[in-house]
C-alpha positions as CSV (number, residue, x, y, z in Angstrom):
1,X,123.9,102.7,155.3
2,X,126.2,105.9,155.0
3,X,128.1,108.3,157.4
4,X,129.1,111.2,156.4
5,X,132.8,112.3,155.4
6,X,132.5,115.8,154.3
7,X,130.6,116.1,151.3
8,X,130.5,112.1,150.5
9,X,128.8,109.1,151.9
10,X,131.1,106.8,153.5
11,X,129.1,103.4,152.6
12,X,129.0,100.7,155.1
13,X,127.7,97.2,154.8
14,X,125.9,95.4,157.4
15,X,125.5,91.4,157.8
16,X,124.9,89.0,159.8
17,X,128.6,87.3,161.0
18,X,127.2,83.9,159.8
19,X,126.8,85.7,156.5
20,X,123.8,84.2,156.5
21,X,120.2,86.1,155.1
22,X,117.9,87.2,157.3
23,X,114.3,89.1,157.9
24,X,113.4,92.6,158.7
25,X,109.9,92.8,160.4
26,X,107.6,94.8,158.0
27,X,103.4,95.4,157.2
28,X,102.0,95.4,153.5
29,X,98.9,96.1,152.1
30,X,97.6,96.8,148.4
31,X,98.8,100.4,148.8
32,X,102.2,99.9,149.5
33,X,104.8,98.6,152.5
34,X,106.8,99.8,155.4
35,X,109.6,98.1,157.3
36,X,109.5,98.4,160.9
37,X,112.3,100.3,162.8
38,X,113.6,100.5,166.9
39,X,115.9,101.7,168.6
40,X,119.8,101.4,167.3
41,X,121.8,98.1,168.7
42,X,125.4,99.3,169.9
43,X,126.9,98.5,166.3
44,X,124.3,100.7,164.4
45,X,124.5,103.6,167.3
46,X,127.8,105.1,165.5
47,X,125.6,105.1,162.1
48,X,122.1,106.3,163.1
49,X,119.6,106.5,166.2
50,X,117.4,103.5,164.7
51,X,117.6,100.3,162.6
52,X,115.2,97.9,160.7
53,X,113.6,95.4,163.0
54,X,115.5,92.5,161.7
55,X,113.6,88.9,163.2
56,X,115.0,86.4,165.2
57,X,115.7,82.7,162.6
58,X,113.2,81.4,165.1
59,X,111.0,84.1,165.1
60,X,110.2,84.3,161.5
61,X,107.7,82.0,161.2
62,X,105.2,83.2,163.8
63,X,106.1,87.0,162.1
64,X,104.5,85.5,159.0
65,X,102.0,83.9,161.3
66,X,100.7,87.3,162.8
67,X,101.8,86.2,165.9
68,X,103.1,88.8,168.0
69,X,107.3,88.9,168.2
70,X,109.3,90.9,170.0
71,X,110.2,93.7,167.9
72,X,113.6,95.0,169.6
73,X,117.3,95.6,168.6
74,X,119.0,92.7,167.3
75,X,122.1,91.7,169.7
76,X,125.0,93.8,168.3
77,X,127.2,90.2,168.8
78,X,125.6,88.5,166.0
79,X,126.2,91.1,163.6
80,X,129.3,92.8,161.6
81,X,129.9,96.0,159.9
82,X,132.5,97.1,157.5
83,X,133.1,99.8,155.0
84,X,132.5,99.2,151.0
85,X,133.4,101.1,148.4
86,X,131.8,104.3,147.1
87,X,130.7,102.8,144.0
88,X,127.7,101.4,145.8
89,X,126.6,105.5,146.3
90,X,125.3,105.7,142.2
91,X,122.5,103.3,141.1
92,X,124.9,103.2,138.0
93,X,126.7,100.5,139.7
94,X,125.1,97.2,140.6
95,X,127.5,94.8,140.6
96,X,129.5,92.8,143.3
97,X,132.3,95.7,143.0
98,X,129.8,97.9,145.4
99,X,130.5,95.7,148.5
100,X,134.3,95.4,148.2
101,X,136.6,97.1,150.9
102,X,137.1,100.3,151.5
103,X,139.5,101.8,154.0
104,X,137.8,104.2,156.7
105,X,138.6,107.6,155.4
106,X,139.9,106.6,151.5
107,X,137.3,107.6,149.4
108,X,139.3,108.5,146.4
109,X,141.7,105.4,146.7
């Protein structure tokens, strides 16, 4: 996820503050996918008006079910957000050096 600083992306990197994986909510069929969006929790709102649906641990397994979920913001608590480093912008770099920290407003340093 990006905001914009000028002319360049500022990257910032979203997880869960267990740092633990989780599941967006998403439909498939043999002609491609789509991952389900809502409305923006108060830690995405600075970012952009929407974010993935991202399931509830519990949930998961009724998503994959097709039972219905609720398909809502996830609470803004169990989440964190910091900036990364610009390098993550070109899909020349794909290594761990993407996701270290950046300071708000360095892009060059």
């Amino acid at each position: 996820m990006g905001f914009m600083s000028g002319k360049r992306r500022e990257p910032y990197f979203f997880e869960m503050r267990d740092s633990e994986p989780f599941m967006f909510a998403g439909v498939f069929d043999h002609n491609g996918f789509a991952i389900l969006t809502t409305t923006a929790n108060e830690l995405m709102a600075p970012f952009h008006d929407r974010m993935p649906v991202i399931l509830d641990p519990a949930e998961s397994d009724a998503w994959l079910a097709g039972e219905q979920v609720p398909l809502r913001p996830y609470p803004s608590d169990r989440m964190t957000v910091r900036p990364v480093s610009i390098r993550v912008n070109s899909p020349l770099h794909d290594d761990a050096g993407c996701l270290e920290p950046r300071t708000p407003g360095r892009l060059l340093f």
